[in-house]
C-alpha positions as CSV (number, residue, x, y, z in Angstrom):
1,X,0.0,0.0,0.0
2,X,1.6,3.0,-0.8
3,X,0.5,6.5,0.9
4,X,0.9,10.2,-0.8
5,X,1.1,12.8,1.7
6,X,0.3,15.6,0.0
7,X,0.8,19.3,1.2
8,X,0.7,23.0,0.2
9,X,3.0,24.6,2.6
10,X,3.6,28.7,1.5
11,X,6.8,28.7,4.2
12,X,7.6,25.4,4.9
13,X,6.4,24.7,8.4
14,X,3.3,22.1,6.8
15,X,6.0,20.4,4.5
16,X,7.6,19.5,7.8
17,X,4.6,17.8,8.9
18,X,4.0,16.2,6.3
19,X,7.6,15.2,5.3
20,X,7.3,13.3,9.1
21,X,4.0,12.1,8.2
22,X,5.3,10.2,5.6
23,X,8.6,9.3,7.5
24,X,6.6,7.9,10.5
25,X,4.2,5.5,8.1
26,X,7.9,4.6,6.1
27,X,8.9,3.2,9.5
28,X,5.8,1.5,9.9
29,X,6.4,-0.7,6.6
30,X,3.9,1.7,4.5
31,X,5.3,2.9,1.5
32,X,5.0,6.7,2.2
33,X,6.2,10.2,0.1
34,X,5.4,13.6,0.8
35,X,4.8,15.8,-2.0
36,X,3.7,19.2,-2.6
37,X,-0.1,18.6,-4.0
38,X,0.8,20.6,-7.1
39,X,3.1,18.3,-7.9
40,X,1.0,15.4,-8.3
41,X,-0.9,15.2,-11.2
42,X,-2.0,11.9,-11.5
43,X,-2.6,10.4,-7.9
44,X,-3.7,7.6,-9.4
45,X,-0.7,5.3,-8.3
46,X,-1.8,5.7,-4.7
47,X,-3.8,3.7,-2.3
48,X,-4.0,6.0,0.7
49,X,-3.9,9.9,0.8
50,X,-2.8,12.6,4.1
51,X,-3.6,15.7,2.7
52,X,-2.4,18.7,4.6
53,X,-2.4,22.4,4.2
54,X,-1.7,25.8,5.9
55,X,-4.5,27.8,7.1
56,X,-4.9,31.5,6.6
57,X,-7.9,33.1,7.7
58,X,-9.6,30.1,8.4
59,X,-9.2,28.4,5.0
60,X,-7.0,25.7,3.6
61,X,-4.5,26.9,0.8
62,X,-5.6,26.6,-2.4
63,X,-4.1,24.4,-4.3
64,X,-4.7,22.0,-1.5
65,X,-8.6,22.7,-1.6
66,X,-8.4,22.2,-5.6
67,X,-6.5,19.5,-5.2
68,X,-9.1,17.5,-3.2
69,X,-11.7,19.1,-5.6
70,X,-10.3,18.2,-8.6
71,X,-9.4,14.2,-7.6
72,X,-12.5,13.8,-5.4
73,X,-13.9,10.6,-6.9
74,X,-10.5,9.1,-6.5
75,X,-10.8,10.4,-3.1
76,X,-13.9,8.8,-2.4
77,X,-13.0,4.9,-2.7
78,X,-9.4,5.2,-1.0
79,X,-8.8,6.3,3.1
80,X,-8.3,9.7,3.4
81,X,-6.9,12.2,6.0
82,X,-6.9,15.4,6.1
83,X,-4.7,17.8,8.4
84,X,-4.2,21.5,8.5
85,X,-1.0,23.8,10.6
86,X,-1.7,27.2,11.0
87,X,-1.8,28.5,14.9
88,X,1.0,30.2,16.1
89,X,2.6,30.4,19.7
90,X,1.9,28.3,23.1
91,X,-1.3,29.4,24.3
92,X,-3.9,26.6,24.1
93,X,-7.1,28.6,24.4
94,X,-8.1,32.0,23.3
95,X,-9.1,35.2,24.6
96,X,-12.5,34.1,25.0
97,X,-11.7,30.4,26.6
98,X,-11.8,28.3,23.3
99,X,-9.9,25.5,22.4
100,X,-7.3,27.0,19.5
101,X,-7.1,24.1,17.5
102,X,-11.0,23.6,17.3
103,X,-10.9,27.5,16.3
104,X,-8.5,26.9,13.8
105,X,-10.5,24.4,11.4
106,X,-10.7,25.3,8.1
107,X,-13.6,25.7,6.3
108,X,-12.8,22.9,4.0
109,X,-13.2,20.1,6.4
110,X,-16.7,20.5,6.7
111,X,-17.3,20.1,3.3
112,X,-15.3,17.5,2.3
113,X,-16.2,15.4,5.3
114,X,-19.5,15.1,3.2
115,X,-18.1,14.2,0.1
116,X,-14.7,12.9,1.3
117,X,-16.0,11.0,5.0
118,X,-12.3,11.1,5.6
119,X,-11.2,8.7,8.4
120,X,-9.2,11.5,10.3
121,X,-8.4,15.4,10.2
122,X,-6.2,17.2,12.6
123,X,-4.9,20.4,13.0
124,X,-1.3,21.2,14.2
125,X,0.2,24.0,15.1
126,X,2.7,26.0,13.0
127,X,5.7,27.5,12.7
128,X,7.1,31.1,11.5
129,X,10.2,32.4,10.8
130,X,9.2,36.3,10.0
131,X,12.5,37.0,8.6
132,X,11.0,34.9,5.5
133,X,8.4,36.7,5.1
134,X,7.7,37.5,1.4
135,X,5.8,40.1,-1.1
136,X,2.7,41.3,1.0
137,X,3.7,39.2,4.1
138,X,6.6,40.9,4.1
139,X,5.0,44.5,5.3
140,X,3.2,42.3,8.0
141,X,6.1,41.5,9.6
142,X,7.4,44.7,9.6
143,X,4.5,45.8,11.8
144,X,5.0,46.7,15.2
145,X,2.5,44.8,16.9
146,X,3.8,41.4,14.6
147,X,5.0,39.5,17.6
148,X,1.2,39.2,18.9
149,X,-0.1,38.3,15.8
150,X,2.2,36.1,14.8
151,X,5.0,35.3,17.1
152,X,8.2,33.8,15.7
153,X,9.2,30.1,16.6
154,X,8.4,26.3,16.1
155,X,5.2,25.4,17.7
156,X,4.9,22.3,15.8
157,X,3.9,19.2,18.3
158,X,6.1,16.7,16.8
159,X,5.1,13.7,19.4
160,X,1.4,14.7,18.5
161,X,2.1,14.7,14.5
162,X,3.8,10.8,15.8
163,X,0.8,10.1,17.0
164,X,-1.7,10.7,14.5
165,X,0.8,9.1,11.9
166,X,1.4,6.2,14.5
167,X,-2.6,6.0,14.2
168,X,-2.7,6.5,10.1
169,X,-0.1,3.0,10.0
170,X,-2.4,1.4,12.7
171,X,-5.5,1.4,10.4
172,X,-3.9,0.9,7.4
């Protein structure tokens, strides 16, 4: 059986997910590469999909999102997962008390849970390196008030990312 874990990552902190993703179900005995979604242009050679994206603003980027559109019958008859990264820093909860990783679902998860009934989705936390900030981004970071918005450092959970992959292998 061999997996695809597809991404669209705009700074790289989501192609580090899914890069361990796919390492994690390699060491598990699945066959497993991570490739940027548009990359792959026929997914037909794949029995198992993790797709993953960034969210911005509460959506999935969009390739990813037309990614999942455009192979959707594919989608339908193989497992799926689906993952986002997007929230930045260490507090778990915000201002109001809510749990930031149910705040940060995107959008596209209720949909394709319809048309998809994927057998998992997560969300992660990010990463951000402000000094990479490009084009519009760029005048973001320059912002003096950048740090609350979007602080700089690795919040990924790696031993959380383990264990949803861990989980992905189990199933499959």
């Amino acid at each position: 059986m061999t997996v695809l874990v597809g991404y669209s990552s705009k700074y790289g902190a989501t192609a580090g997910i899914a890069e361990r993703i796919a390492a994690t179900l390699s060491t598990a005995g699945l066959p497993a590469e991570a490739r940027p979604v548009a990359d792959v242009h026929d997914p037909t050679g794949y029995d198992a999909f993790v797709i993953g994206a960034s969210a911005y603003l509460g959506s999935w980027r969009k390739d990813a999102t037309r990614f999942v559109r455009r192979h959707h019958e594919l989608l339908a008859g193989r497992p799926v997962w689906l993952f986002s990264s997007g929230p930045l820093g260490t507090e778990t909860t915000d201002a109001e008390g809510r749990d930031m990783l149910t705040q940060a679902v995107p959008k596209q998860f209720a949909e394709f849970a319809e048309s998809l009934s994927p057998r998992g989705t997560q969300v992660f936390y990010g990463a951000m390196d402000t000094s990479k900030l490009r084009g519009r981004d760029s005048l973001v970071g320059k912002m003096p008030a950048v740090e609350k918005i979007l602080p700089n450092g690795d919040f990924r959970d790696w031993p959380a990312i383990d264990a949803w992959a861990q989980d992905i292998a189990r199933e499959l």
